[in-house]
Structure formats: structure tokens, C-alpha cells
C-alpha positions in Angstrom: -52.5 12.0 107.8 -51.2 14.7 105.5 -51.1 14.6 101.8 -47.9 14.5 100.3 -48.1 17.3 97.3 -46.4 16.2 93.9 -45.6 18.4 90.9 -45.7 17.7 87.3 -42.9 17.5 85.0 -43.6 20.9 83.4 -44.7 22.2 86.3 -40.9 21.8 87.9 -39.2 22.8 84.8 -41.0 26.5 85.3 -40.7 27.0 89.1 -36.9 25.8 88.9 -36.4 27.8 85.4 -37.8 31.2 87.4 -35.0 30.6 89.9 -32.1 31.0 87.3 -32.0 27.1 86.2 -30.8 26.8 82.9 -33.9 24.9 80.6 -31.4 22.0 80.3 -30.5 21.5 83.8 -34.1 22.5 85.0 -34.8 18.9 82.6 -32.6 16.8 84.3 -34.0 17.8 87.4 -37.8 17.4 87.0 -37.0 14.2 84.8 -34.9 12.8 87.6 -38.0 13.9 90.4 -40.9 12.6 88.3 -39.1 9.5 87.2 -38.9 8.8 91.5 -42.6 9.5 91.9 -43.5 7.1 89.1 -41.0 4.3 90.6 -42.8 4.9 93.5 -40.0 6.1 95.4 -41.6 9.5 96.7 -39.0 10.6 99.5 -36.7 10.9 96.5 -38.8 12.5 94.4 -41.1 15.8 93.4 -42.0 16.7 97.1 -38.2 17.6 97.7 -39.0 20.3 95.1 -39.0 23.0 98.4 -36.4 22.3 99.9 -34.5 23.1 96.6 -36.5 26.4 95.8 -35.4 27.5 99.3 -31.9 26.3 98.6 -32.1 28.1 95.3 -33.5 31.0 96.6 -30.0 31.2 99.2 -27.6 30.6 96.3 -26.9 27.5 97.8 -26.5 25.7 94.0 -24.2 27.1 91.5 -25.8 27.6 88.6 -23.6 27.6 86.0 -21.0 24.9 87.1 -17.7 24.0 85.2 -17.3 20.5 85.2 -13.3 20.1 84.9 -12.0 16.9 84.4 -8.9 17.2 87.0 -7.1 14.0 86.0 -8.0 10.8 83.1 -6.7 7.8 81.4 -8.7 5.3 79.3 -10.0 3.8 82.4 -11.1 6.6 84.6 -11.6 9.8 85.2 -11.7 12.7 87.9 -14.2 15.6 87.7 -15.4 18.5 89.7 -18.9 18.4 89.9 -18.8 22.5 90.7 -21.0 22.4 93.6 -24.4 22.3 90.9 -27.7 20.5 91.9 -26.6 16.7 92.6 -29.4 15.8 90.0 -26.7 17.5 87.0 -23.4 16.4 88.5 -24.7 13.0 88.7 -26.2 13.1 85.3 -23.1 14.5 83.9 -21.2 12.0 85.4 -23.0 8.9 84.3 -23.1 10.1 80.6 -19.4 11.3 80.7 -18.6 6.9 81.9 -21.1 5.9 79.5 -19.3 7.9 76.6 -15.8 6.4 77.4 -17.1 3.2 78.1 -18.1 2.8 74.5 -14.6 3.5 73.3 -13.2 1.5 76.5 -15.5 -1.2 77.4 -15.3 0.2 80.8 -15.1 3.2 82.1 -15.1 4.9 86.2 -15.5 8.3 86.9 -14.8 9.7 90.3 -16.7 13.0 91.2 -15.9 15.4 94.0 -17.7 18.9 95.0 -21.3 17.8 94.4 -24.7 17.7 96.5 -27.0 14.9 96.9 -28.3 13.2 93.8 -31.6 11.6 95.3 -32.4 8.5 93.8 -29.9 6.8 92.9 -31.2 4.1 90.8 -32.0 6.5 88.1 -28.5 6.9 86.8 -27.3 3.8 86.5 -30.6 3.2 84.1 -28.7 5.9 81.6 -26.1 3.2 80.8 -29.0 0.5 81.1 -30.7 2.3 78.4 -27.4 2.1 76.0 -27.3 -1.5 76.6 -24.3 -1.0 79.6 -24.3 -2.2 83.1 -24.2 0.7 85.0 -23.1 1.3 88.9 -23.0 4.4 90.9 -22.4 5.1 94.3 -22.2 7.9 96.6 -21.6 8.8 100.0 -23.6 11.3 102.4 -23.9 13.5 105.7 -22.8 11.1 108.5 -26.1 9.4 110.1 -24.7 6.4 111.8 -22.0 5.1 114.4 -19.0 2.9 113.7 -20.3 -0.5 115.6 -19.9 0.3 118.9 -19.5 3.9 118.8 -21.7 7.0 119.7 -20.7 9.5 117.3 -22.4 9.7 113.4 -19.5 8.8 111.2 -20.3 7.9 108.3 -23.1 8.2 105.7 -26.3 6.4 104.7 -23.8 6.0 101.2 -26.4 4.4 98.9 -25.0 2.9 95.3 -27.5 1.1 92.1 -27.0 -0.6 89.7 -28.8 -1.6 86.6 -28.2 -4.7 84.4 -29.9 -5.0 80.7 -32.0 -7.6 79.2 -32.2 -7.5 76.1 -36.3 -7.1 75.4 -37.1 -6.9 78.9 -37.0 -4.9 81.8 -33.2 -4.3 83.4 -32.6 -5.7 86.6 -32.1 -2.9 89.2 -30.5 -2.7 92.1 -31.0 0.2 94.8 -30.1 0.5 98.1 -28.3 2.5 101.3 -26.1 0.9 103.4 -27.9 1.9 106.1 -31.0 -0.4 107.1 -33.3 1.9 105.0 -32.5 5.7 103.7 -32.7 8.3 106.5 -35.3 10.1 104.5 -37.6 7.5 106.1 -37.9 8.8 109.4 -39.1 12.0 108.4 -41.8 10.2 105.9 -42.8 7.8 108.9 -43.2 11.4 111.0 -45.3 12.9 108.2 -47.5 9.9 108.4 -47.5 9.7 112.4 -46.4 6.2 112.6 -43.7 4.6 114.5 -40.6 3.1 112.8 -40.2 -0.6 112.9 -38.0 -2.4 115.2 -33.7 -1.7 114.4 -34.1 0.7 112.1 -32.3 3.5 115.1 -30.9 4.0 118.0 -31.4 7.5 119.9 -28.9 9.9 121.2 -28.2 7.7 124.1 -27.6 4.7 121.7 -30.6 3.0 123.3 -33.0 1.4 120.7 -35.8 4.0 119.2 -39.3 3.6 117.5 -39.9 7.2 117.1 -38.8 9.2 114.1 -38.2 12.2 116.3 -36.0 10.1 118.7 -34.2 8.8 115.3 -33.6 12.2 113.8 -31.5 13.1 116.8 -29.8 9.9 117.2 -28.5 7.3 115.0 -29.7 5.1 111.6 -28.6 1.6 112.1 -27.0 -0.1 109.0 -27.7 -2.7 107.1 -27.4 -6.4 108.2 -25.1 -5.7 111.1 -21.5 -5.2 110.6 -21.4 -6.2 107.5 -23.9 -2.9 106.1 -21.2 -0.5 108.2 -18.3 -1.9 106.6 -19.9 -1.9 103.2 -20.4 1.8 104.1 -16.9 1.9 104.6 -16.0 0.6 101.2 -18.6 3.3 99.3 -17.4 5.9 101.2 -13.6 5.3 100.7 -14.7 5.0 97.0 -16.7 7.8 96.2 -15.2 10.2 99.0 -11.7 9.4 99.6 -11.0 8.3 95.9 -12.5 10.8 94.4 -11.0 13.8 96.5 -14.6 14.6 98.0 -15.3 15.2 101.6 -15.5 11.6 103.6 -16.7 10.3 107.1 -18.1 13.8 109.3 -16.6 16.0 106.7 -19.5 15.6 104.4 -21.8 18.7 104.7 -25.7 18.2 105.0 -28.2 19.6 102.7 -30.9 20.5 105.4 -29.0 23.5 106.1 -29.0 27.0 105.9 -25.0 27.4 105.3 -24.4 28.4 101.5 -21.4 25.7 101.2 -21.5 22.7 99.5 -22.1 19.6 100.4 -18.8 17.9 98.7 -20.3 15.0 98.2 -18.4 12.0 96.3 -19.8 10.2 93.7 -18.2 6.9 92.0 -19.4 5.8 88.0 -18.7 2.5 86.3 -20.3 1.7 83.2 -19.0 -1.8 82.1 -19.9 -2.5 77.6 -21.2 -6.2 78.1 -20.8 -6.4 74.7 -17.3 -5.8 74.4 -16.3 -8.7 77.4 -18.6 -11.1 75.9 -20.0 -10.4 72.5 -23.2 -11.5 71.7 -23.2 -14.2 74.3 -24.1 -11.7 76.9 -27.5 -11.4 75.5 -28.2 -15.5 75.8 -26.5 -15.4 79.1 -28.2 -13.0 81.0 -31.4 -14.2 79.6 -30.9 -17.4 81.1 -29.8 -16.3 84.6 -33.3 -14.0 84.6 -35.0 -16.6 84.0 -33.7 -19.4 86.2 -34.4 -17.1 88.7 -38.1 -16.6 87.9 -38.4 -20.0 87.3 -37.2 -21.2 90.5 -39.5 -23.2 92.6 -41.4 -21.5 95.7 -42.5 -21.9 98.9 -46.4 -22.3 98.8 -47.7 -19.1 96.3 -45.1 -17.0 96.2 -43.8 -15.8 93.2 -40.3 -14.7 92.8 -39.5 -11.5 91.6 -36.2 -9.7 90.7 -34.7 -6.1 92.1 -36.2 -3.1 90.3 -39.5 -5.3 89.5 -41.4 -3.2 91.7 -40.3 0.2 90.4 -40.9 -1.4 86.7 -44.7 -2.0 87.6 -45.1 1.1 89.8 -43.4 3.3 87.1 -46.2 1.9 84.5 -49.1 2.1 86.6 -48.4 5.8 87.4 -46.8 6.8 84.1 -50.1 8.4 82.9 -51.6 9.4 86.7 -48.2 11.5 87.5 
């Protein structure tokens, strides 16, 4: 089974820096990476770090990207993420929502002209971190079929969220559309098993256990119709909205084409503070725990999204 290789934080920050990377954006990059390995979310994280040397090493980033704001109003804006590593755009995006949602209460920004950001519950934990509720959502290269249809239309389109708690960890909430991310077949090839049960379909649309099979055919989406339509909605949202590429249009990272991806992002930072006041603190308090407190079904415990990453991200946080 091979190892997968992880790099340290500094360790990034010099391979990416001897490549042209700004320190700052070299930061952003081996923070968001590291942070994925210490989650425990490794197919987002540090072991993607050659696939962006050898995109780096075909100008396929631009490395000193203007991020114009194309249209705004106090609710929302428009930017251009510049075709710079998905990690920045995405980073640059959250904090510009975060910003305005402190004057606004709320705030969405729409990005166009950016690659893929990896994991995506990362940036919605920048507005978590300020005491904000923070979404994001994005679409992606098309991977699966409209019910019914043999073609890859639309995207994996992934979107997070994270929800404070005052004194405690924030709830997070991290998912694709599809029935997992397609980043899994490969990690399932790597470790030479076979993929469970409706997670793909092959070329022929006939169901597929193995990850080679998968990667030429189609990623099924999540519960049913209901996971393609939700696809729908994030990818009208972060690529039609935002004037980004959508559906087939959306170009695909594993390549050796120096074009952007064009990949759409959507940002909403909501103040909690400013819709409720203080209440929010006492309120969200007590839906936590209700939750955790609810009773089980012989000795299971109940647990809340992002609890995982929380303990992962601790038990690794001095290993990685």
C-alpha cells in the first residue's frame, strides 16, 4: 500500500516561494494544506503539493493576480479572482465578505476566474473565527450525469459552512454534492481497494466498484435526485451568478492546458450578532446541546458535523 508523503508547513512555504509565490500567498497556501492534513482530510491537503509545482512550473497560476471588484452594493459583491491559486482567490474572497459583513451584517461575494480551492471547509472557519456564520460554495469540472443522462454535466460543486459557539468548537459543515468528492477514487486506487457500492457508474452507465472504471465514467450524487438538483442550485450560484464558467464549461485542473479553470465561487458571511444580539450566544448554545443531549440508540453517542475534524485536527496538531 503506498505511503502517502506529507509536507510541513515551512516546508511548503519554500518549495512554493522558489517557484515565484509571493511569501504571503505561499502562507495561505501551506496554511490551507496543513490545516487539511490536520482535519484529517488528506486528499485536500499537502500531498496535492505536485500537482501544483508542476502547474507552477507550466505558468499555469498567475502569480500576481488583480482582484477587481467588477460590480458592489452593501449586500454583495463581484470579483475576479485573476486566475491565482484557488487557495488565495478563495481566501481573498472570504475575508473581503467577512470585512463588509461587519459593516453590513451580511455580506455575499460572487467570484469568477478562479481554480479549485480544495477544502472547502477551511474558509468558511475565517468568518467562524470572527464570531460570523460563514458559507461558501463552489462549483467544479463536470463529473456526473443529469439523472438519466450519459454525458458529465455538472460538477462535484462542494459548499461548507461553519457556525460559532461561543467557547466551543464551531459546528462545521462540509460536503460535495456528489456521493463523496471525486478525489476519492484516485485515493481508493492508491490504496488498491475497491469503491463501495453507488458511489459510480462507468462509461457505459452500468454500476462500477473500480476506481479506474470510475475515473472514466461517472460520480453518482448525493441521495439521488435530490444531490443533482442541489448541484444544480450551487452551480447556478457560484457559476452562473457569478459570471464563472458553469455545467461542461468549467475547465479541469489535471491538465496540461495553461487556461484557467474559471471556476465560480459564492461567499456569505451572516454577523449573528447584528440579527440577534446577544441572544445568539444563549440560542445556539442550547440547540448544541439538545442535540448532544439527545437520547441514543444503545451506546451511541451523538456527535455534531466538523466534530471529527475538531479531534483529528488536535490529535495531529503537534505530529504534522
Amino acid at each position: 500500500m503506498p505511503e502517502i508523503k506529507l509536507y510541513e508547513k515551512e516546508e511548503i512555504i519554500e518549495i512554493l516561494s522558489s517557484y515565484g509565490v509571493s511569501k504571503t500567498d505561499a502562507e495561505i497556501t501551506a496554511d490551507v494544506m496543513t490545516v487539511a492534513d490536520k482535519c484529517g482530510v488528506l486528499t485536500h491537503g499537502s500531498k496535492m503539493l505536485p500537482t501544483y509545482i508542476k502547474k507552477l512550473s507550466e505558468n499555469g497560476f498567475n502569480l500576481n493576480p488583480d482582484f477587481k471588484v467588477i460590480r458592489e452594493t452593501n449586500s454583495f459583491a463581484v470579483l475576479d479572482g485573476d486566475n491565482s491559486i484557488g487557495f488565495v482567490s478563495a481566501v481573498h474572497s472570504m475575508e473581503y465578505a467577512i470585512r463588509k459583513a461587519k459593516e453590513n451584517g451580511m455580506f455575499t461575494v460572487f467570484s469568477r476566474n478562479n481554480n479549485t480551492f480544495g477544502p472547502a471547509f477551511y474558509y468558511p472557519l475565517l468568518a467562524a473565527k470572527s464570531g460570523m456564520i460563514g458559507i461558501i460554495s463552489s462549483n467544479s469540472p463536470a463529473q456526473m450525469a443529469p439523472i438519466g443522462g450519459r454525458e458529465k454535466m455538472l460538477g462535484t460543486n462542494p459548499f461548507a459552512a461553519a457556525i460559532p459557539i461561543a467557547d466551543k468548537d464551531p459546528i462545521i459543515i462540509d460536503m460535495a454534492s456528489s456521493i463523496v468528492a471525486k478525489s476519492k477514487f484516485a485515493y481508493y486506487k492508491e490504496q488498491g481497494k475497491k469503491l463501495p457500492d453507488g458511489w459510480a457508474l462507468d462509461e457505459n452507465g452500468e454500476p462500477t466498484n473500480d476506481p479506474d472504471s470510475a475515473i472514466k465514467g461517472f460520480i453518482m450524487p448525493m441521495a439521488g435526485h435530490k444531490g443533482y438538483a442541489i448541484a444544480m442550485l450551487i452551480d447556478i450560484l457560484s457559476g452562473v451568478m457569478s459570471g464563472a464558467a458553469y455545467l461542461d464549461t468549467v475547465g479541469r485542473f489535471y491538465t496540461d492546458s495553461k487556461n484557467g479553470m474559471n471556476v465560480g465561487f459564492m461567499c456569505t458571511v451572516i454577523d449573528p450578532y447584528a440579527v440577534l444580539g446577544e441572544e445568539y450566544d444563549e440560542r445556539i448554545k442550547d440547540f448544541e446541546e439538545k442535540l448532544r443531549n439527545t437520547k441514543t440508540i444503545k451506546d451511541n453517542i451523538i456527535t455534531l458535523p466538523g466534530d471529527r475534524k475538531h479531534r483529528a485536527f488536535r490529535q495531529n496538531e503537534e505530529k504534522l
